[in-house]
C-alpha positions in Angstrom: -53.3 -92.7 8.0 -52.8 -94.8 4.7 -56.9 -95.1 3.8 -57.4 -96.7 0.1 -60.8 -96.7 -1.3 -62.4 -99.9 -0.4 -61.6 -98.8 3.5 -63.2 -94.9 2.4 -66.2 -97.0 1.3 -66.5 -99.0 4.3 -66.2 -96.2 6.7 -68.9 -94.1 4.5 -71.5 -97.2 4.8 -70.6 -97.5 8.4 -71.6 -93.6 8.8 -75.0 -94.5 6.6 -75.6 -97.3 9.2 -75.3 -95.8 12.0 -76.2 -92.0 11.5 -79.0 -92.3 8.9 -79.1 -90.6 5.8 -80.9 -87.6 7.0 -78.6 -86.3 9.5 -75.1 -87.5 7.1 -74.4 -84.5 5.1 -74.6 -82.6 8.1 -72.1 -84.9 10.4 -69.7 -84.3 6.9 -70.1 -80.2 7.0 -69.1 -80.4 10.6 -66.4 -82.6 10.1 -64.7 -80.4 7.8 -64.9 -77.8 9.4 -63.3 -79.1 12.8 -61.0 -80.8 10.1 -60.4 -76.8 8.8 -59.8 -75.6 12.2 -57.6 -78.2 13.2 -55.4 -77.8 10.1 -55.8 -74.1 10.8 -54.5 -74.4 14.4 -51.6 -76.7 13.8 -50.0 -74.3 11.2 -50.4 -72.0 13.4 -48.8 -73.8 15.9 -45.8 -74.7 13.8 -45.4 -71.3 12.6 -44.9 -70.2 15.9 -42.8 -72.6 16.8 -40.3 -71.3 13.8 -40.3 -68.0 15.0 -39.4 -69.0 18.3 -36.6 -71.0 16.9 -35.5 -68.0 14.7 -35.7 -65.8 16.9 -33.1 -67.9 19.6 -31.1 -68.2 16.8 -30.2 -64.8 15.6 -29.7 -64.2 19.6 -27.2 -66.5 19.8 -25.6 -65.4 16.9 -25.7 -61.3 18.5 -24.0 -62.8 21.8 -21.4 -64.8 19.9 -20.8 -61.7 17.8 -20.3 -59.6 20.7 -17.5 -62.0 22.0 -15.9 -62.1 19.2 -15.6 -58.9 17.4 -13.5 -58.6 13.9 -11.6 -55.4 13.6 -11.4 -55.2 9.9 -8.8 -52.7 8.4 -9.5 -49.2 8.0 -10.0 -48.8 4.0 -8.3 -46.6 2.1 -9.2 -44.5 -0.9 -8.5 -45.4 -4.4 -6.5 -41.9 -4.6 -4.0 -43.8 -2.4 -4.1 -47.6 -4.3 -3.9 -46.1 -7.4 0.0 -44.7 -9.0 0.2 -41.8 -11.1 1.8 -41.8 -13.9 5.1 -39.7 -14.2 6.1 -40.6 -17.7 4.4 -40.8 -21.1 2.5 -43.6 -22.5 4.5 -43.8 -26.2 8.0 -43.5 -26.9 9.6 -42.9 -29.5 12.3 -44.7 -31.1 15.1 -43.7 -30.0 13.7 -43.7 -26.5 12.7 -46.8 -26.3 16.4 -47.7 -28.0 18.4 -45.5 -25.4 16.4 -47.5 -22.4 17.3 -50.9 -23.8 20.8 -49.4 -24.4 21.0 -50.0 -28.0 22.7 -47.8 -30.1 20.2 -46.8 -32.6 21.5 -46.7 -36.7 22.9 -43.6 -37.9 20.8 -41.7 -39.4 21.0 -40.2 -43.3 20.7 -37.0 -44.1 17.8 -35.7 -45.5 19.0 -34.7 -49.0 20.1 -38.7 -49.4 16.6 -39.9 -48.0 14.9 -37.6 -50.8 17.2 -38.8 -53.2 16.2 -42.6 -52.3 12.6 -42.0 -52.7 12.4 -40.2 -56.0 14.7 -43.2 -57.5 12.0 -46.1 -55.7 8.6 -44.1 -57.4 7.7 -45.3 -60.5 7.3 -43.1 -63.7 3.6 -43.5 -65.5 3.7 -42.7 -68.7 1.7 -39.3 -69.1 -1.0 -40.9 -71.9 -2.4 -43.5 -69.4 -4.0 -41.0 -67.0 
């Protein structure tokens, strides 16, 4: 029902007319309170109706899943997935040479190393410290 405002007013003059003005606020109580009862009954209603409905749904869905069961694969523990590790994490040089099959440089000896490193330091003179 589309009702606009002139067609409220007409049917709220109509009511004064023909009721009386006495007996009008009484005719409105009980008219919203049939109106309360029948909004009251209709939800009811319609909630019902969704249960019902839910509840043939999730039966279908039980029988179509007992028809068609899906065998999953038993899991397996992350012990299994996972590889241990057999060799060290860093390598050293010549490891990491030897596996790429490089020959690594010779290396000096010692003495000739020291002797490198004393020439490459640079002498301070002894009044700046």
């Amino acid at each position: 029902m589309n009702l606009g405002m002139p067609e409220m007013i007409f049917i709220f003059l109509l009511a004064l007319v023909v009721v009386g003005p006495r007996k009008l606020p009484e005719l409105g109580r009980q008219l919203g309170k049939f109106m309360a009862e029948f909004k009251r009954a209709s939800n009811e209603f319609k909630h019902q109706l969704e249960t019902e409905m839910l509840n043939i749904e999730l039966e279908e869905r039980a029988k179509k899943g007992q028809e068609n069961p899906k065998v999953l694969p038993p899991e397996e523990p992350w012990e299994r997935l996972m590889k241990p590790i057999t060799e060290t994490v860093s390598r050293t040089r010549s490891e990491l040479l030897a596996s790429v099959n490089i020959e690594p440089p010779p290396i000096k000896p010692a003495s000739s190393v020291a002797a490198v490193e004393e020439s490459s330091t640079p002498v301070r003179p002894s009044g700046s410290e």
